[in-house]
C-alpha positions in Angstrom: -10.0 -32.7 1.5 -13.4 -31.8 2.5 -13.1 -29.2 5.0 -16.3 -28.8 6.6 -16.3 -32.5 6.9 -13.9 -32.9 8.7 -14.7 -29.9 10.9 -17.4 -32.1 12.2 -15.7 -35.1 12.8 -12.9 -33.0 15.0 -15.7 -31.3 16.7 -17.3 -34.8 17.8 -13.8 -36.0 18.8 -12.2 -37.7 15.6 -8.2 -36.6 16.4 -7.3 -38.2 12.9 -10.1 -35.3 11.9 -8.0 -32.7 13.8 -4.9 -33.9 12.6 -5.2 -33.3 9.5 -6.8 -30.0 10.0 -3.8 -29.1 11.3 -1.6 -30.2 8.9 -3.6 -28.5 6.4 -3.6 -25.1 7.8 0.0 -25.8 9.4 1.7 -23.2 6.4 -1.0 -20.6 6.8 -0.8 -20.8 10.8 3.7 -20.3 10.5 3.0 -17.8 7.9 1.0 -15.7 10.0 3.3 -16.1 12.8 6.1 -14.8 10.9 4.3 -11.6 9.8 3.8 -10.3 13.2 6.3 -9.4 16.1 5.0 -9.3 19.9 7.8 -8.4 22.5 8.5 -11.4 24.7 6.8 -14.1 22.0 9.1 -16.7 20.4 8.1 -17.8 16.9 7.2 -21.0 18.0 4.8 -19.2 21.0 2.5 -17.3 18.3 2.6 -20.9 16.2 1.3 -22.7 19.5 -1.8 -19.5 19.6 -2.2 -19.8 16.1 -2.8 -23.8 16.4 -5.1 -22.8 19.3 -6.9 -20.3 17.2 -7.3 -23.0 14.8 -9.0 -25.5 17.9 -11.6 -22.8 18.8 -12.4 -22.0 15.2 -13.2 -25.8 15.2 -15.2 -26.1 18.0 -17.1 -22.7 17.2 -17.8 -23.8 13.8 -21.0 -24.6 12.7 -22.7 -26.4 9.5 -24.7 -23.7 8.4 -21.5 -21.2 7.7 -20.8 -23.8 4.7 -17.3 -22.4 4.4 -15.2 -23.5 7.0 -11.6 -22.8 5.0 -12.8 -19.1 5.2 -14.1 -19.3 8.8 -10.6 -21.1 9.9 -8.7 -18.7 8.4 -10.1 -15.6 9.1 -10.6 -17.0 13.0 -6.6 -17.5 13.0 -6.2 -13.7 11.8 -8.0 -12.4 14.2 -6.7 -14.0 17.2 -3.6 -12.8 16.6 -4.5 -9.3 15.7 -6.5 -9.5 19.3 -3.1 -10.8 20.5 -1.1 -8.3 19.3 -3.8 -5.4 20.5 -4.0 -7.0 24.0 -0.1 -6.6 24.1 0.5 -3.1 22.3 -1.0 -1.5 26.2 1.5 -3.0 27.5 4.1 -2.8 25.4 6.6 0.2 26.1 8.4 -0.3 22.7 7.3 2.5 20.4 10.9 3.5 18.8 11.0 2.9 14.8 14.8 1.8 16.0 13.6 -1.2 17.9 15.4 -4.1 16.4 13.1 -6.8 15.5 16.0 -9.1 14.7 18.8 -10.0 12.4 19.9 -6.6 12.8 16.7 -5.4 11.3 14.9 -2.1 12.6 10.8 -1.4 12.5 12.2 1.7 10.4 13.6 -0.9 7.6 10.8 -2.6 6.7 8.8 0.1 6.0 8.7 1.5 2.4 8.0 4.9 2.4 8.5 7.2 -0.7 6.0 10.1 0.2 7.7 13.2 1.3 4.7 15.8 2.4 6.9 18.9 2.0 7.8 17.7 -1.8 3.8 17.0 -2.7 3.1 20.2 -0.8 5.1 22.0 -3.3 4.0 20.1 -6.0 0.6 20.9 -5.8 1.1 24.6 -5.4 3.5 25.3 -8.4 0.7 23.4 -10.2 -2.0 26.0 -8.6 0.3 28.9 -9.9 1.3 27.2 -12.9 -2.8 27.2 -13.8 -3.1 30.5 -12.9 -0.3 32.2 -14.9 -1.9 29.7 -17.8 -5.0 32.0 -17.3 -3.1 35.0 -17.8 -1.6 34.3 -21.3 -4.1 35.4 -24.6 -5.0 32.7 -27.0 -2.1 32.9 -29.8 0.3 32.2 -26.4 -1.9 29.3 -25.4 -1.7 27.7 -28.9 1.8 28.2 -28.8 2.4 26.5 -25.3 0.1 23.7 -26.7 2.0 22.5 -29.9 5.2 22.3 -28.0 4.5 20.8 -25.0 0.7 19.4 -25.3 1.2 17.6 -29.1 4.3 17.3 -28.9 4.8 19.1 -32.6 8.3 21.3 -33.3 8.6 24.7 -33.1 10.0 24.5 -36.8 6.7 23.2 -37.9 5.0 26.2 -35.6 6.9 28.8 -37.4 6.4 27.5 -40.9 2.5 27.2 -40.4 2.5 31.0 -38.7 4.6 32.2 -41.7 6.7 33.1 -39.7 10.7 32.9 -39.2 12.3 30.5 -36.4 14.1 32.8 -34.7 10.7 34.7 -34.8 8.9 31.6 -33.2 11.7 31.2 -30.8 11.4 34.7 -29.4 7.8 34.3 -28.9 8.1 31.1 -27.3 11.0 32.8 -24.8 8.3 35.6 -24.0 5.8 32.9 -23.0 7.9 31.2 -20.9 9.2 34.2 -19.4 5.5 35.6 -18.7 4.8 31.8 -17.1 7.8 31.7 -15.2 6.9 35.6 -13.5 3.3 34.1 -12.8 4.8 31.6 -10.8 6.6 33.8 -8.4 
């Protein structure tokens, strides 16, 4: 279907033109509508302004945009954000409680896995962490690096030290102590 094509025919009066413009942008138009919720506006209401969007994107339209799909579309989008602006001063509905049907809540569909006191603490334990890192000499730091940082055994730590397990194990315990005091 040649879009811009039939822009122009609508726009001079062709209603077989503007029928199928509407069919065309028909799942876009009830997709939008579902996405959004306006107190007071049945489904079929915010389908009607989208199809009326749709009418004034055609008669606003003209040649020398070349892309009327985009033009159409974003028109459509905007309406209905201006819509929905237009009725937020009005609306008195603010509560994350307010049901927006189906037993659904404004809280429920919003994913929200960030927890500010939790990243808070996060970031400082990693501030002190860094610092206490600061305070160990370079044998510790090498130490700290094999394990944790390579990934390597402290078997294969103690062998290449010449030194015992247990021996590597106490060391290790005397880093982590001396990190673990930093951090308090």
């Amino acid at each position: 279907m040649d879009l811009e094509n039939s822009a122009l025919k609508a726009q001079g009066g062709d209603k077989k033109s503007l029928e199928d413009l509407f069919i065309y942008f028909k799942p876009y138009i009830v997709k939008q509508a579902h996405c959004i919720y306006i107190r007071g506006y049945e489904i079929e209401d915010l389908i009607q302004i989208g199809y009326v969007s749709l009418m004034k994107a055609i008669n606003m339209y003209k040649p020398i945009n070349k892309n009327f799909n985009y033009y159409a579309l974003a028109s459509i989008k905007r309406n209905f954000y201006y819509l929905i602006r237009q009725q937020s001063r009005h609306n008195g509905e603010y509560s994350m409680e307010f049901e927006t049907g189906e037993g659904l809540t404004l809280g429920d569909s919003i994913e929200d896995n960030f927890n500010l006191e939790e990243d808070y603490l996060k970031k400082e334990t990693h501030q002190k962490l860094k610092e206490s890192f600061k305070l160990l000499n370079k044998e510790e730091k090498e130490l700290i690096s094999w394990i944790y940082l390579q990934n390597k055994s402290l078997k294969e730590y103690a062998e290449i030290k010449g030194i015992t397990y247990n021996q590597g194990r106490y060391k290790m315990q005397k880093v982590l102590q001396k990190l673990k005091e930093g951090l308090k």
